[in-house]
PDB file as gemmi writes it, atoms N, CA and C in Angstrom:
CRYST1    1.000    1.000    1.000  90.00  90.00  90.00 P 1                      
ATOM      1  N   UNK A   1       0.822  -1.191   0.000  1.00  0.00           N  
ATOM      2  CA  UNK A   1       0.000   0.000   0.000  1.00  0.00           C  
ATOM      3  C   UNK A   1       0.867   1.256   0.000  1.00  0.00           C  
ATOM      4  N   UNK A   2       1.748   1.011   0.269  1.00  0.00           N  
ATOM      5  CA  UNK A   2       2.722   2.439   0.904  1.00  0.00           C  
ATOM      6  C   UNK A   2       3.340   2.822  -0.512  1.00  0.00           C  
ATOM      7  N   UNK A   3       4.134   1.585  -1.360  1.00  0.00           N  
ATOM      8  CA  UNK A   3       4.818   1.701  -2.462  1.00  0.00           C  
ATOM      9  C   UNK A   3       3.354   2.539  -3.551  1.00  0.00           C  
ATOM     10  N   UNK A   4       2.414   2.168  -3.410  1.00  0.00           N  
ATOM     11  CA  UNK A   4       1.290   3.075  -4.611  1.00  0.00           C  
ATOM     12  C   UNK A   4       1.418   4.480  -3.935  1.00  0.00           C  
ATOM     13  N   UNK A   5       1.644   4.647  -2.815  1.00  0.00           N  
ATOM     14  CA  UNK A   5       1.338   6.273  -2.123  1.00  0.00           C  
ATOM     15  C   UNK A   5       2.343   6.887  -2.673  1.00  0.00           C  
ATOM     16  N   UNK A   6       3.981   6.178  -2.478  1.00  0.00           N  
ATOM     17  CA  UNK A   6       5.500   6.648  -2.703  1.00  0.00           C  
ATOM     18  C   UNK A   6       5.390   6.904  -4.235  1.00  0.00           C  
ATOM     19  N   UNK A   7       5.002   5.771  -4.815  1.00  0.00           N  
ATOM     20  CA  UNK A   7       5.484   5.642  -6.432  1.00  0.00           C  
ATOM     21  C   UNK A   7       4.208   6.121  -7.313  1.00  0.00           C  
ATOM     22  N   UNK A   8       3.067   6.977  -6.966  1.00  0.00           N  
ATOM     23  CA  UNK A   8       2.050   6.994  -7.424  1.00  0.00           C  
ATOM     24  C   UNK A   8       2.459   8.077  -8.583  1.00  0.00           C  
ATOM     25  N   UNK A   9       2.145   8.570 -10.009  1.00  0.00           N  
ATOM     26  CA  UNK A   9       2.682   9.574 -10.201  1.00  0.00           C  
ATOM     27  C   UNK A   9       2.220  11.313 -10.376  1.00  0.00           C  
ATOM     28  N   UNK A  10       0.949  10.893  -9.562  1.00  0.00           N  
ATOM     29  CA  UNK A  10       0.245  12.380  -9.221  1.00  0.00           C  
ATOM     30  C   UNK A  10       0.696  12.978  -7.857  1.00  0.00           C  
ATOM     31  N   UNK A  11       1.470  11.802  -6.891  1.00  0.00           N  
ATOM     32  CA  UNK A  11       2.211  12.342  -5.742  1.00  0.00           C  
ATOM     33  C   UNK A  11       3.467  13.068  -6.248  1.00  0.00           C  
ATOM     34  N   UNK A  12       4.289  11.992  -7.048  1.00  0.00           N  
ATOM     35  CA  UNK A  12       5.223  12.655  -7.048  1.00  0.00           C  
ATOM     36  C   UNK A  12       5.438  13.627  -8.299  1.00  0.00           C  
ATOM     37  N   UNK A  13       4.216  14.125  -9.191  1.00  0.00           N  
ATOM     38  CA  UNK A  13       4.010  15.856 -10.091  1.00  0.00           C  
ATOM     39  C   UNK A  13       4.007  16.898  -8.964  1.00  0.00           C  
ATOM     40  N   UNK A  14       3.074  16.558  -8.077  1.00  0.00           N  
ATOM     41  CA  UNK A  14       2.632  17.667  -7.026  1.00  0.00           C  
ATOM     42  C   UNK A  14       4.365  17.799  -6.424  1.00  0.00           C  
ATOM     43  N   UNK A  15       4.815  16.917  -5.731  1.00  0.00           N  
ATOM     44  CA  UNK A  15       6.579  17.071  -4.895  1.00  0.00           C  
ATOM     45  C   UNK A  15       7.081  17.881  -6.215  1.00  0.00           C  
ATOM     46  N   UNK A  16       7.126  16.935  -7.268  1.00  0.00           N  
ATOM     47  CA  UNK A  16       7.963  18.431  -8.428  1.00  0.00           C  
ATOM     48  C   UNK A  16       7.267  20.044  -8.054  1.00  0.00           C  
ATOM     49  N   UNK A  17       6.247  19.977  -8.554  1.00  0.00           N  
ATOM     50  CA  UNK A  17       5.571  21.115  -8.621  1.00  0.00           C  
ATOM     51  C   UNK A  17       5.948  22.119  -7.478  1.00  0.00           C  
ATOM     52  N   UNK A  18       5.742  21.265  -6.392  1.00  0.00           N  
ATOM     53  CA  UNK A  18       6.291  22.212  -4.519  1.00  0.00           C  
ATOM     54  C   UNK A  18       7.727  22.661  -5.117  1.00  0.00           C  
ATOM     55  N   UNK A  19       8.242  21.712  -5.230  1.00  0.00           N  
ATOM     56  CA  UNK A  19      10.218  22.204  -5.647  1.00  0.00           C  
ATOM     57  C   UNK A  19       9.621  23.465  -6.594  1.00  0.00           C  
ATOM     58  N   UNK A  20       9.574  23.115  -7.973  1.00  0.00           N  
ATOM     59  CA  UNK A  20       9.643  24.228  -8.762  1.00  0.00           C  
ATOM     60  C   UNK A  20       8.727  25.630  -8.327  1.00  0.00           C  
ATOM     61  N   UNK A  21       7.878  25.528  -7.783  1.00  0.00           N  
ATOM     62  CA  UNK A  21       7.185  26.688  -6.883  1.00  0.00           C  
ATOM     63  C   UNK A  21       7.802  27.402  -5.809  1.00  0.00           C  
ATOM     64  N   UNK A  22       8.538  26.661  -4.634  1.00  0.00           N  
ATOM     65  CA  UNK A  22       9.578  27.529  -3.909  1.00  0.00           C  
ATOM     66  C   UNK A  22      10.352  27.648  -4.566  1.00  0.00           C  
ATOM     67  N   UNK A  23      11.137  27.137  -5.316  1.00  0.00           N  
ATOM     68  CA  UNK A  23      12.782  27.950  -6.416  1.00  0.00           C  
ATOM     69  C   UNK A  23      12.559  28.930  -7.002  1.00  0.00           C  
ATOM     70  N   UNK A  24      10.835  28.929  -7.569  1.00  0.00           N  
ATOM     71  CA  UNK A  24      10.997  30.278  -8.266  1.00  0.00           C  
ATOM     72  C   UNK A  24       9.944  30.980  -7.856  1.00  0.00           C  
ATOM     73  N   UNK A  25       9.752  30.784  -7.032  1.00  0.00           N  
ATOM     74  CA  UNK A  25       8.878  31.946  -5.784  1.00  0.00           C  
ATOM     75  C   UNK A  25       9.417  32.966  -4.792  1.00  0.00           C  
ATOM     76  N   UNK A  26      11.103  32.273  -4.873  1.00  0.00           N  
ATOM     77  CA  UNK A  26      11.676  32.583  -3.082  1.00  0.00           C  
ATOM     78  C   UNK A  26      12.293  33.455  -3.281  1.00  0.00           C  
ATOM     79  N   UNK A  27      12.397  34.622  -2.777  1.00  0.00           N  
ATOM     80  CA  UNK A  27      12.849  36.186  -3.557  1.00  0.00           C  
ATOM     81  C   UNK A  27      14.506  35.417  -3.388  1.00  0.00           C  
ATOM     82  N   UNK A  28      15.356  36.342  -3.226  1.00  0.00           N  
ATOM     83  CA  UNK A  28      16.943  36.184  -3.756  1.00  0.00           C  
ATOM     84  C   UNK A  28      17.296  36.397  -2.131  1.00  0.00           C  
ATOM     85  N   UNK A  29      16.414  37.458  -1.381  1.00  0.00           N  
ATOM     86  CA  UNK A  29      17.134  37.453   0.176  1.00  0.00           C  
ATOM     87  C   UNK A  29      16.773  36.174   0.896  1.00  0.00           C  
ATOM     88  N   UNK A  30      15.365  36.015   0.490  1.00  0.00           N  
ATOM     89  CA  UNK A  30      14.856  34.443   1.212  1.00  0.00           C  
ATOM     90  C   UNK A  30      16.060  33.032   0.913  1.00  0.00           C  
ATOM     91  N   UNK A  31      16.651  33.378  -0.216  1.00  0.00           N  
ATOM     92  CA  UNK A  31      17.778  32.120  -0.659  1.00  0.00           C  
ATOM     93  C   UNK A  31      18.681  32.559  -0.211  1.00  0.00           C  
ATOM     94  N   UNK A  32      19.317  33.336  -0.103  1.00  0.00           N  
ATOM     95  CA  UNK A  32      20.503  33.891   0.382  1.00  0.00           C  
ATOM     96  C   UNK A  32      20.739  33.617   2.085  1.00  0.00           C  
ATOM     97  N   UNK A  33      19.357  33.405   2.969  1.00  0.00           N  
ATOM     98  CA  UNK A  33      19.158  33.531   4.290  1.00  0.00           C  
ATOM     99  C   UNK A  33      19.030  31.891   4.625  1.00  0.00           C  
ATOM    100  N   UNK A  34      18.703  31.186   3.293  1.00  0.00           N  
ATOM    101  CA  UNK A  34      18.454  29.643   3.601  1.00  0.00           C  
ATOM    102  C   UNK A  34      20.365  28.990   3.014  1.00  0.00           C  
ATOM    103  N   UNK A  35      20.727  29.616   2.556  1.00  0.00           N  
ATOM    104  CA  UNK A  35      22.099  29.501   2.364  1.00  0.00           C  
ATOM    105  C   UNK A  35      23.011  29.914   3.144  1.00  0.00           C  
ATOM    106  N   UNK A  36      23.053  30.964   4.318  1.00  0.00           N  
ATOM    107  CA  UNK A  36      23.657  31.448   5.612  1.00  0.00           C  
ATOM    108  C   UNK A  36      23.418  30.025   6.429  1.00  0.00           C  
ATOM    109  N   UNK A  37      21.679  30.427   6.564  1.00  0.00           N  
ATOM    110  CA  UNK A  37      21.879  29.153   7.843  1.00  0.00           C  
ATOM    111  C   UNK A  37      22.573  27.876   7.536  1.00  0.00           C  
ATOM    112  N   UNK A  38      22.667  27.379   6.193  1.00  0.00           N  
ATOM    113  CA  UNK A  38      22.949  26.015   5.639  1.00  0.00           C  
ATOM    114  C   UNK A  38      24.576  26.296   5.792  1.00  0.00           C  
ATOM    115  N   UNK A  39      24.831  26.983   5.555  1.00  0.00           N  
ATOM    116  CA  UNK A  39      26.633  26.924   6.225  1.00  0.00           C  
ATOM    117  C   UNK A  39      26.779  27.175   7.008  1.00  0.00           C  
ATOM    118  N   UNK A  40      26.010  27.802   7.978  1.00  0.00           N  
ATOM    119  CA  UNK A  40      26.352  27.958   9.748  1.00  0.00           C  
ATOM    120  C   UNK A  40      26.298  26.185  10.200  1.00  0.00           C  
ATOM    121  N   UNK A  41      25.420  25.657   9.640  1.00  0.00           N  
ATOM    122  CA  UNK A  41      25.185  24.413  10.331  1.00  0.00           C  
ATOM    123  C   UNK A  41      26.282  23.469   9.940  1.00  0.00           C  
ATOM    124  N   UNK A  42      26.503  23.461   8.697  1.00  0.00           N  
ATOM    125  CA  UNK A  42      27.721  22.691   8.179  1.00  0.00           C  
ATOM    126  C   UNK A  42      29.104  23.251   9.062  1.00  0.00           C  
ATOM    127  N   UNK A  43      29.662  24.486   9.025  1.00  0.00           N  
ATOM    128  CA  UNK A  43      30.631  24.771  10.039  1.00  0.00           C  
ATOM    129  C   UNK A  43      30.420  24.080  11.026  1.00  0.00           C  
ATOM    130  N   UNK A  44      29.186  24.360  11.549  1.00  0.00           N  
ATOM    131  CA  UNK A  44      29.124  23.739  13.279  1.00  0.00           C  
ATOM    132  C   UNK A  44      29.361  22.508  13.416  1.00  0.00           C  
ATOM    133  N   UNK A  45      28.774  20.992  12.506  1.00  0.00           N  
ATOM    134  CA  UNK A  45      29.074  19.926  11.900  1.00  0.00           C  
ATOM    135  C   UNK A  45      30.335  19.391  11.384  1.00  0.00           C  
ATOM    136  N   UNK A  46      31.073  20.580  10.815  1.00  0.00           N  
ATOM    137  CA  UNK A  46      32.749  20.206  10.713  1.00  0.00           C  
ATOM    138  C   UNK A  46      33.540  20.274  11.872  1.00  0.00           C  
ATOM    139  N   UNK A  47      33.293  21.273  12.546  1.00  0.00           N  
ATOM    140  CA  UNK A  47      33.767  21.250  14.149  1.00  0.00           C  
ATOM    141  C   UNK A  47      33.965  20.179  14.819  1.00  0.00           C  
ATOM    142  N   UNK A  48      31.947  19.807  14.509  1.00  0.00           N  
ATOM    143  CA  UNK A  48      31.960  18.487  16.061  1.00  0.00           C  
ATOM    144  C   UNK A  48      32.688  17.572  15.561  1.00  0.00           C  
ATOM    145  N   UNK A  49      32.288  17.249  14.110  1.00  0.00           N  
ATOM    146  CA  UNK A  49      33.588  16.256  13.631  1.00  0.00           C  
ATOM    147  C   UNK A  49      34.668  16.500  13.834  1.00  0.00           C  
ATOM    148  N   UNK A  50      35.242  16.990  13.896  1.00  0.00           N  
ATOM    149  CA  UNK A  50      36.663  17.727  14.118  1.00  0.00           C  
ATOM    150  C   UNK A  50      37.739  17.282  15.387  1.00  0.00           C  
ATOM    151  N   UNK A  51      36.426  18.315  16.569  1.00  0.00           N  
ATOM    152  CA  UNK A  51      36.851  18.558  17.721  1.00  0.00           C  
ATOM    153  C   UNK A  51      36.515  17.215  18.743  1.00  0.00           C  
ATOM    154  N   UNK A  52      35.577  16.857  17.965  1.00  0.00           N  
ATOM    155  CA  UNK A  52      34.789  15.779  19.328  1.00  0.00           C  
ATOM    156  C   UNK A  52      35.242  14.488  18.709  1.00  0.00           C  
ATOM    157  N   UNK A  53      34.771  14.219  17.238  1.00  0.00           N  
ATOM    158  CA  UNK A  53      34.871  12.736  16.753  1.00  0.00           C  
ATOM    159  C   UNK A  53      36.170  12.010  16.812  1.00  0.00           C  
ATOM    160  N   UNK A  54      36.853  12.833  16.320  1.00  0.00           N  
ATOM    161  CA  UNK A  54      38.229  12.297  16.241  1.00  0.00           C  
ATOM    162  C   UNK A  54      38.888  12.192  17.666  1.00  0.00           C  
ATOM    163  N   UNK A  55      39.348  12.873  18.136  1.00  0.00           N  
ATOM    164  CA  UNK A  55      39.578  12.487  19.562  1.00  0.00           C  
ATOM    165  C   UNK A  55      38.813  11.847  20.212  1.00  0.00           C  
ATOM    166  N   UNK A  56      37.443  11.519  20.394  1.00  0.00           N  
ATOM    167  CA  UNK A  56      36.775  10.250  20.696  1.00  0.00           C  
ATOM    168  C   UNK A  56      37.173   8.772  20.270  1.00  0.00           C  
ATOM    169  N   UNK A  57      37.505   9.268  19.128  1.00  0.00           N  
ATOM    170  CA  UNK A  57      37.901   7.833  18.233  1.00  0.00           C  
ATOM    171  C   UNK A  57      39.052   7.467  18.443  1.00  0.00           C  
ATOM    172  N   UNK A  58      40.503   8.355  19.011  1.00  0.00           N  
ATOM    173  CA  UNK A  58      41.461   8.158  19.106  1.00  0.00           C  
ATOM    174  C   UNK A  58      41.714   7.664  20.648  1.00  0.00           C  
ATOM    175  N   UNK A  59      40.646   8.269  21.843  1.00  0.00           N  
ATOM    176  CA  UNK A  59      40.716   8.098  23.077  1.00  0.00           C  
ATOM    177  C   UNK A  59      39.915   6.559  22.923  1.00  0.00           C  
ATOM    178  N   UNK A  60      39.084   5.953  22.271  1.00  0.00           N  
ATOM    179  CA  UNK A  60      38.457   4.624  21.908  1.00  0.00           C  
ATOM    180  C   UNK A  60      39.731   3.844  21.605  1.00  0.00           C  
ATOM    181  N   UNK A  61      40.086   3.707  20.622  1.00  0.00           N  
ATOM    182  CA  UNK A  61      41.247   3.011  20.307  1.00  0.00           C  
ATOM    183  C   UNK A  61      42.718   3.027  21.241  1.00  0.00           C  
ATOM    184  N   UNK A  62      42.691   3.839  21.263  1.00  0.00           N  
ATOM    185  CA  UNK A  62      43.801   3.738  22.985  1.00  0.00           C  
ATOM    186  C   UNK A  62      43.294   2.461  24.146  1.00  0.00           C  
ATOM    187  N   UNK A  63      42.047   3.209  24.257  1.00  0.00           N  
ATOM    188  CA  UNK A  63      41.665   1.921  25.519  1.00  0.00           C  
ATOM    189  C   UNK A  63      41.480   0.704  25.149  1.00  0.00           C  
ATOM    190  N   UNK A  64      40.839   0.268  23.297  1.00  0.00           N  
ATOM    191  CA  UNK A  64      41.010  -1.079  22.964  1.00  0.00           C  
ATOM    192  C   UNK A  64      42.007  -1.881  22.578  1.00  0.00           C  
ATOM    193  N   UNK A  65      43.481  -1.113  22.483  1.00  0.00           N  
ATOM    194  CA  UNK A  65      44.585  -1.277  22.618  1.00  0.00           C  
ATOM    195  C   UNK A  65      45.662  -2.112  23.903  1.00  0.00           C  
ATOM    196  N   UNK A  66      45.006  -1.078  24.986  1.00  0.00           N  
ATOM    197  CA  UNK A  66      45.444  -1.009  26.386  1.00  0.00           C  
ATOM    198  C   UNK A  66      45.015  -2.252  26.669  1.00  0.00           C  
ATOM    199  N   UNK A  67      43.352  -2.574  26.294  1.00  0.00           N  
ATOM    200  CA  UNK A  67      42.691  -3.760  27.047  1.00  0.00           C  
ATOM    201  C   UNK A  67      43.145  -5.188  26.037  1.00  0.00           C  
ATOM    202  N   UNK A  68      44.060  -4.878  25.300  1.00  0.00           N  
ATOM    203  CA  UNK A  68      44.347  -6.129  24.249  1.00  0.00           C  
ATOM    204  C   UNK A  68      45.693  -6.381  24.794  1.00  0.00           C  
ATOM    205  N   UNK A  69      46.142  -5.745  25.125  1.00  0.00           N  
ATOM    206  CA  UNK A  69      47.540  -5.451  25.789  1.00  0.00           C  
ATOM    207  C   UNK A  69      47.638  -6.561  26.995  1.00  0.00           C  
ATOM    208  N   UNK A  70      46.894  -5.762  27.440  1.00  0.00           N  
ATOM    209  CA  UNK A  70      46.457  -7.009  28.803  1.00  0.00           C  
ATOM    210  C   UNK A  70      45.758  -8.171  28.933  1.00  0.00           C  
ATOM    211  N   UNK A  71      45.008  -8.441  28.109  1.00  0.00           N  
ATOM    212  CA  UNK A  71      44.594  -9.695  27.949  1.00  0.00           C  
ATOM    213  C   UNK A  71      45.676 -10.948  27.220  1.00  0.00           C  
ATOM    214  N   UNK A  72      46.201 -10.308  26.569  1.00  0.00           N  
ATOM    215  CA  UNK A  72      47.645 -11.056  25.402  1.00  0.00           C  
ATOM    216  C   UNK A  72      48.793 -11.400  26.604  1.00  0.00           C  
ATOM    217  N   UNK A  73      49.042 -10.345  28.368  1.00  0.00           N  
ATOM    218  CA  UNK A  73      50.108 -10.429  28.751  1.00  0.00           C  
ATOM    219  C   UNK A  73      49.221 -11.436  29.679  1.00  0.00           C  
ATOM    220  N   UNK A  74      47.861 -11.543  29.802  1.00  0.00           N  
ATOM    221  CA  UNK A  74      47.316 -12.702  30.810  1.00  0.00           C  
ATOM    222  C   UNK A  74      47.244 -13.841  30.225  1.00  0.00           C  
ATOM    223  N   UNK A  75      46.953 -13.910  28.469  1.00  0.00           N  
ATOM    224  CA  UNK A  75      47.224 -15.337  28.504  1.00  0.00           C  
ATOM    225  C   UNK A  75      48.460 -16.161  28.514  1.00  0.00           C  
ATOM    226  N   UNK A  76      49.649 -15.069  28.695  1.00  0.00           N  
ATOM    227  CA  UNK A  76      51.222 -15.672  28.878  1.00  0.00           C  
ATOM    228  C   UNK A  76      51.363 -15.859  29.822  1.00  0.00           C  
ATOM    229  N   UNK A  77      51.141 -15.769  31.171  1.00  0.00           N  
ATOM    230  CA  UNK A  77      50.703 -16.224  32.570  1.00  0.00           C  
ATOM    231  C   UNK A  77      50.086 -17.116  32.679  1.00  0.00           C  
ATOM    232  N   UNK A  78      48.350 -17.128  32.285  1.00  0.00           N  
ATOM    233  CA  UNK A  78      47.375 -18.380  32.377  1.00  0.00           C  
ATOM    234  C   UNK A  78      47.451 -19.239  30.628  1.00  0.00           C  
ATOM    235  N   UNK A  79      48.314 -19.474  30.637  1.00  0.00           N  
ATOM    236  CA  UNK A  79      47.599 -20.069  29.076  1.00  0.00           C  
ATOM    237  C   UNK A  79      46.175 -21.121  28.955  1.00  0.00           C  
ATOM    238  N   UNK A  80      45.693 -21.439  28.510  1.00  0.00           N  
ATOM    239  CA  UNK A  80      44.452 -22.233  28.214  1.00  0.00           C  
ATOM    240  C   UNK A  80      44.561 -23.514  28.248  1.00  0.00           C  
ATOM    241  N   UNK A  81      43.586 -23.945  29.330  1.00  0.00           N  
ATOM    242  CA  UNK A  81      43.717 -25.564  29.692  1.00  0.00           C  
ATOM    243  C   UNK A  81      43.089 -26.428  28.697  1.00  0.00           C  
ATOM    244  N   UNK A  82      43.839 -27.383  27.685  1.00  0.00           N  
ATOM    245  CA  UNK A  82      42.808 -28.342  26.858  1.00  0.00           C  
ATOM    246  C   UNK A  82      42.368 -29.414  27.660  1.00  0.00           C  
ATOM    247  N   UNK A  83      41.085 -29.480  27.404  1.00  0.00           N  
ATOM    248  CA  UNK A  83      40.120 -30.739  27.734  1.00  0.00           C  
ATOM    249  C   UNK A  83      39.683 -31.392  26.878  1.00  0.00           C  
ATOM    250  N   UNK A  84      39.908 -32.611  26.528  1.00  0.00           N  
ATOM    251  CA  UNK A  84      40.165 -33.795  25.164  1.00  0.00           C  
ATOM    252  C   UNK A  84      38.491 -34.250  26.316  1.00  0.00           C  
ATOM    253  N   UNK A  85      37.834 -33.399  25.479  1.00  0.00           N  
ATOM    254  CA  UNK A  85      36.372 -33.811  25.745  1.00  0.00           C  
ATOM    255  C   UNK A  85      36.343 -35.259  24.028  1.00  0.00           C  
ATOM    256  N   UNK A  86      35.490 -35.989  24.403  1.00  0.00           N  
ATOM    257  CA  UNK A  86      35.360 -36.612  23.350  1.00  0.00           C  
ATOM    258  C   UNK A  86      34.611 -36.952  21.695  1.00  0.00           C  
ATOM    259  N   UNK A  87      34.036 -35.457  22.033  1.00  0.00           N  
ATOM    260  CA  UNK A  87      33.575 -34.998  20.726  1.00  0.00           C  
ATOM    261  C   UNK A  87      34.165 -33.823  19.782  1.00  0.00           C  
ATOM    262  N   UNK A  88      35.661 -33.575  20.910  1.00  0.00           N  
ATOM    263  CA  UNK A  88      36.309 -32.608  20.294  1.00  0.00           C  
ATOM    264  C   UNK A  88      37.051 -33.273  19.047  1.00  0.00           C  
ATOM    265  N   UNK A  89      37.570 -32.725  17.568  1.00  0.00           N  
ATOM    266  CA  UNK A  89      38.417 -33.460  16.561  1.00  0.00           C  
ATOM    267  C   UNK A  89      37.683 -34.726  16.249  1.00  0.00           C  
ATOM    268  N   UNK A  90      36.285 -34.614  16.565  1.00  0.00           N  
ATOM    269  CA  UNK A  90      36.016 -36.195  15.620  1.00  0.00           C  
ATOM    270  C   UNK A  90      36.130 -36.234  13.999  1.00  0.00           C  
ATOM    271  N   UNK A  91      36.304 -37.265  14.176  1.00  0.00           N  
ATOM    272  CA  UNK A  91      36.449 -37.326  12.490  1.00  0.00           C  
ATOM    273  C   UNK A  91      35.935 -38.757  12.074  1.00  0.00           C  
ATOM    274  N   UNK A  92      34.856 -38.383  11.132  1.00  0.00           N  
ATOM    275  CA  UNK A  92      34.546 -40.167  10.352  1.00  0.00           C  
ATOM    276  C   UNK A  92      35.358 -40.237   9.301  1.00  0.00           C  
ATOM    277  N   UNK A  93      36.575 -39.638   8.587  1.00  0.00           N  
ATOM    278  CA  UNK A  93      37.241 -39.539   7.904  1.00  0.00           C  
ATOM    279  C   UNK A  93      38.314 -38.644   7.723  1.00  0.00           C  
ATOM    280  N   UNK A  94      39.664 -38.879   7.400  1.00  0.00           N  
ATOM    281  CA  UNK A  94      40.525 -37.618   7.101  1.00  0.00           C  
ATOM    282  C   UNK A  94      40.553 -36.522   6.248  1.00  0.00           C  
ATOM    283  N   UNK A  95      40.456 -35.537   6.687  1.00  0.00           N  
ATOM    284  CA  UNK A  95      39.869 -34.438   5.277  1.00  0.00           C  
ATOM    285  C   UNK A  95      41.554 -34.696   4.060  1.00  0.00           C  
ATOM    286  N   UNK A  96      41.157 -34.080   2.677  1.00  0.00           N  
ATOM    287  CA  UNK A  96      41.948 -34.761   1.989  1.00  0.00           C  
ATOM    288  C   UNK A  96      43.518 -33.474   2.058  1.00  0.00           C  
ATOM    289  N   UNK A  97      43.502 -33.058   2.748  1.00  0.00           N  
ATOM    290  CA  UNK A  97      44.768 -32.257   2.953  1.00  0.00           C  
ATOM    291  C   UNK A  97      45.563 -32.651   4.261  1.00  0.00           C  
ATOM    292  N   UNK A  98      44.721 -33.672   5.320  1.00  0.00           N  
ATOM    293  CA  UNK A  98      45.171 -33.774   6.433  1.00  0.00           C  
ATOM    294  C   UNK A  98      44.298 -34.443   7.386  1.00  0.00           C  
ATOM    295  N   UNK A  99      44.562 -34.375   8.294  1.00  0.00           N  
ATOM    296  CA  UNK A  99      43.790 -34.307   9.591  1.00  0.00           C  
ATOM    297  C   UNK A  99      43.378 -33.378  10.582  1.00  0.00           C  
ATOM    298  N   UNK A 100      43.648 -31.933  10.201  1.00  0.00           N  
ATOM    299  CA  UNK A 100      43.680 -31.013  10.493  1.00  0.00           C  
ATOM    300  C   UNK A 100      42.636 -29.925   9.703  1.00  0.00           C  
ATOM    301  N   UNK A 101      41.363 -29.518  10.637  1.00  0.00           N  
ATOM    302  CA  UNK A 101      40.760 -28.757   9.829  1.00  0.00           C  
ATOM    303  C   UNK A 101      40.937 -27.488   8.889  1.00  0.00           C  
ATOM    304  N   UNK A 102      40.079 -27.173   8.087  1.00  0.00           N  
ATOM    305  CA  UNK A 102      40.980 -26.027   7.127  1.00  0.00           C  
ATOM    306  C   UNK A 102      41.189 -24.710   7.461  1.00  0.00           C  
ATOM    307  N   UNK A 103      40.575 -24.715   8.621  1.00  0.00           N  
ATOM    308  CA  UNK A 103      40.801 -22.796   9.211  1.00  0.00           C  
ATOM    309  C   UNK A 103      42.090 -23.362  10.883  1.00  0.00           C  
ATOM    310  N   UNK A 104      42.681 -24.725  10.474  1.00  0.00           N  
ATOM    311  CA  UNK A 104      43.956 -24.798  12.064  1.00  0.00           C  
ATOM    312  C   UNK A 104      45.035 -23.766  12.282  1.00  0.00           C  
ATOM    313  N   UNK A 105      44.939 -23.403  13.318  1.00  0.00           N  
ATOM    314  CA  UNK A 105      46.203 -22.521  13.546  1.00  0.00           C  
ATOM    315  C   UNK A 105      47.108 -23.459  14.648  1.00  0.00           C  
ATOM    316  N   UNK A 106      48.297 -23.519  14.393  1.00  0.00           N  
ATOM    317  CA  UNK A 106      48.457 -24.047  15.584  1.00  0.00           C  
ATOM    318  C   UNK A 106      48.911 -23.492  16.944  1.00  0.00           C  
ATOM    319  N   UNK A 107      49.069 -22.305  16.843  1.00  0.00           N  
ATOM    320  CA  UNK A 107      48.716 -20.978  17.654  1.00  0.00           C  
ATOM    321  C   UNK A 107      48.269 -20.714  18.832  1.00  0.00           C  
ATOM    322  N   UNK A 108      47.029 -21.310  18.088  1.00  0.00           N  
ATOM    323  CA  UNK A 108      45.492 -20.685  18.991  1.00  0.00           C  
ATOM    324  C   UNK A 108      44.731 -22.865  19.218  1.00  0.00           C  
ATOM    325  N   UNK A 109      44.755 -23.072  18.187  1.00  0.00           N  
ATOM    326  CA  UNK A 109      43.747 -23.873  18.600  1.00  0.00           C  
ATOM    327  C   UNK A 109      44.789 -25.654  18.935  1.00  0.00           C  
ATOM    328  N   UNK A 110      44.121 -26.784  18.945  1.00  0.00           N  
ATOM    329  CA  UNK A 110      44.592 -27.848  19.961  1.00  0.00           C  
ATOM    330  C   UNK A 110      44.634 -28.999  18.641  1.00  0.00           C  
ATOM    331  N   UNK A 111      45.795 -29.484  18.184  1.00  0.00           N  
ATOM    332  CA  UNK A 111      45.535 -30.900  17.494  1.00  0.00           C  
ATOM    333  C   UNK A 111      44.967 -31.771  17.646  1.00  0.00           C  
ATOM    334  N   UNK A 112      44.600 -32.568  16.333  1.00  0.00           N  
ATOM    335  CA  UNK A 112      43.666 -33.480  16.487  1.00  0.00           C  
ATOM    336  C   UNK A 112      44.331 -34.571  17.183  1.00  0.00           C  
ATOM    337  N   UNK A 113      45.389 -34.712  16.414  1.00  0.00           N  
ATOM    338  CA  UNK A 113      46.298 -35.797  17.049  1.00  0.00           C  
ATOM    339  C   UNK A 113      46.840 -35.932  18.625  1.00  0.00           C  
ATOM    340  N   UNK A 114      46.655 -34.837  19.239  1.00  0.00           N  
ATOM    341  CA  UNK A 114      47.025 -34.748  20.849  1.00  0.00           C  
ATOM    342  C   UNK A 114      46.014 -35.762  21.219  1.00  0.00           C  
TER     343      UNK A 114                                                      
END                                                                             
């Protein structure tokens, strides 16, 4: 129902019609005064981007840094206990590159063969 209201095309003659009626209705001070405010607001908008975003974004990334920092120096202290639960590495067959699934790191994750 909504798409016949949006896409109807006597709605959208009349939306032309509004446009072309204020453009050439709106004296030259009335445009001139809708063009002040429209760059006051954009200045003010480059600012906050400016002043606020970026240093937000830079004080963000500092702390997700800091907190990676520390989690990386805790797992060199605690490293990770494997538990050869028995549905871990099953296999009804060897995949044909290995025995080792295709995303293994041996890094991070635990052989099949342990």
């Amino acid at each position: 129902m909504a798409s016949r209201v949006l896409f109807n095309s006597s709605v959208l003659q009349a939306t032309k019609r509004a446009g072309v009626r204020f453009s050439s209705t709106a004296s030259a001070a009335e445009q001139e005064a809708i063009r002040a405010h429209a760059a006051k607001a954009a200045d003010t908008w480059k600012k906050i981007s400016i002043f606020v975003c970026i240093p937000a974004l830079a004080a963000a990334s500092f702390n997700a840094y800091n907190l990676y920092e520390k989690h990386h120096e805790h797992l060199h202290e605690h490293p990770p206990q494997f538990v050869n639960y028995e549905y871990i590495n099953w296999r009804a067959k060897q995949f044909f590159w290995g025995n080792e699934a295709l995303f293994y790191n041996p890094k991070v994750n635990f052989s099949a063969e342990q």
